[in-house]
C-alpha positions in Angstrom: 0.0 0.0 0.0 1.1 3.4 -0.8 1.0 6.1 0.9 1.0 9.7 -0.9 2.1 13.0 1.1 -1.3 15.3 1.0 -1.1 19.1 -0.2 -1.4 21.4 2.6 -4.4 24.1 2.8 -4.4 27.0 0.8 -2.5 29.7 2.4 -0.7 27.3 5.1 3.3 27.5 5.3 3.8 23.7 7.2 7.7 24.4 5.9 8.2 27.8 7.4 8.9 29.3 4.1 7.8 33.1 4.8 10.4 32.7 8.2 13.0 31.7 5.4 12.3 34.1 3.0 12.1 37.1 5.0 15.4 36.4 6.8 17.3 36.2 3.2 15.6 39.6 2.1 16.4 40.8 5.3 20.1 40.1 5.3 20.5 41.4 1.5 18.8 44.5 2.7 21.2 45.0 5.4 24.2 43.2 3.1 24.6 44.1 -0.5 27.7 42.2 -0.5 26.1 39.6 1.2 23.3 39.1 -2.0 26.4 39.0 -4.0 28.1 36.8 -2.8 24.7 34.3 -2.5 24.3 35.1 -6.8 27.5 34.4 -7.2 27.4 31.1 -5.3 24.1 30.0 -7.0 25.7 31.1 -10.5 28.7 28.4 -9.7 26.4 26.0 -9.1 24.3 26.2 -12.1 27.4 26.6 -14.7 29.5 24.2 -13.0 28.5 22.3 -9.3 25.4 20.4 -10.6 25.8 20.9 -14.3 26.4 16.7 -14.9 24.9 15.5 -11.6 21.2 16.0 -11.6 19.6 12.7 -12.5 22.7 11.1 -9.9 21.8 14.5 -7.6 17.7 13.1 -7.5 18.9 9.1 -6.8 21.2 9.6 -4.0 18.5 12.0 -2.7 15.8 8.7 -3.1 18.2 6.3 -1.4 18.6 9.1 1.6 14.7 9.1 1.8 14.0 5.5 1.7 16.9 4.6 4.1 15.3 7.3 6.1 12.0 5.5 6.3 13.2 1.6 6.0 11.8 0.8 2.9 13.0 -0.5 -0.4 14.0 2.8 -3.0 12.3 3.2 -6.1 12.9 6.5 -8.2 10.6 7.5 -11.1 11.9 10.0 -13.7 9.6 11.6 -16.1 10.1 14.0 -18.5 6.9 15.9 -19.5 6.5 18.7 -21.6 10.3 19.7 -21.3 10.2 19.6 -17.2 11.8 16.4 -15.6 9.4 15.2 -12.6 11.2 12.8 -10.1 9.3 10.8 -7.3 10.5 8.0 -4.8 9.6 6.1 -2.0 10.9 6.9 1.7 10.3 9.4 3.8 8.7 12.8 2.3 10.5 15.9 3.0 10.2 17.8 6.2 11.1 21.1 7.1 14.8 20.6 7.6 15.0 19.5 4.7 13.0 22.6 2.9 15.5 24.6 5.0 18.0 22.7 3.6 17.3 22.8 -0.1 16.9 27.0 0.6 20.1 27.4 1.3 23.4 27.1 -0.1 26.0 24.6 1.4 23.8 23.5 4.4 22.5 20.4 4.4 20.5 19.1 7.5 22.3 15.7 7.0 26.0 16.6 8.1 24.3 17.3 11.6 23.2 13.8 12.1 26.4 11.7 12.5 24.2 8.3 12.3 22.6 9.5 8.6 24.5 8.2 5.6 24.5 10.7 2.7 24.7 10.2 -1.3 24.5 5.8 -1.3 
């Protein structure tokens, strides 16, 4: 039996986007140098860091989930109109990791010693 992840209401932030968001515009307000730096980092990674890694980027990032939640990994890739769609099994994504995926060079899984990352 499956189980899916259900949409939240319209309107709700489960992930605590609008904290995340309004701390980045608030330290580029403050930081010009600091929104630099951020473009410049997210420039890298998009000519260069994940250029040849995605689809190997979206299977570690299955295993992780399903290891996560005990059960056997199974990725799906699909490419529909031009926009690649990945799902897997394992456990669904929780705040950390929205945090996580917001941010640039912190990943919630180098806190937890006992979590293996990228099988």
């Amino acid at each position: 039996m499956s189980k899916f992840v259900r949409p939240a209401a319209e309107g709700a932030d489960p992930f605590g986007t609008a904290r995340l968001r309004r701390g980045v515009l608030d330290a580029w307000a403050t930081s010009p140098a600091r929104f630099r730096e951020d473009a410049n980092a997210e420039e890298d990674l998009v000519l260069g860091g994940y250029r040849d890694r995605l689809v190997v980027e979206l299977a570690q990032n299955a295993a992780d989930a399903a290891a996560r939640a005990g059960v056997p990994g199974r990725l799906r890739l699909t490419l529909r109109d031009g926009v690649l769609v990945a799902a897997n099994t394992g456990a669904p994504l929780d705040a950390a990791g929205v945090e996580s995926l917001s941010t640039l060079r912190a990943s919630a899984k180098r806190d937890a010693p006992d979590r293996a990352v990228g099988r």
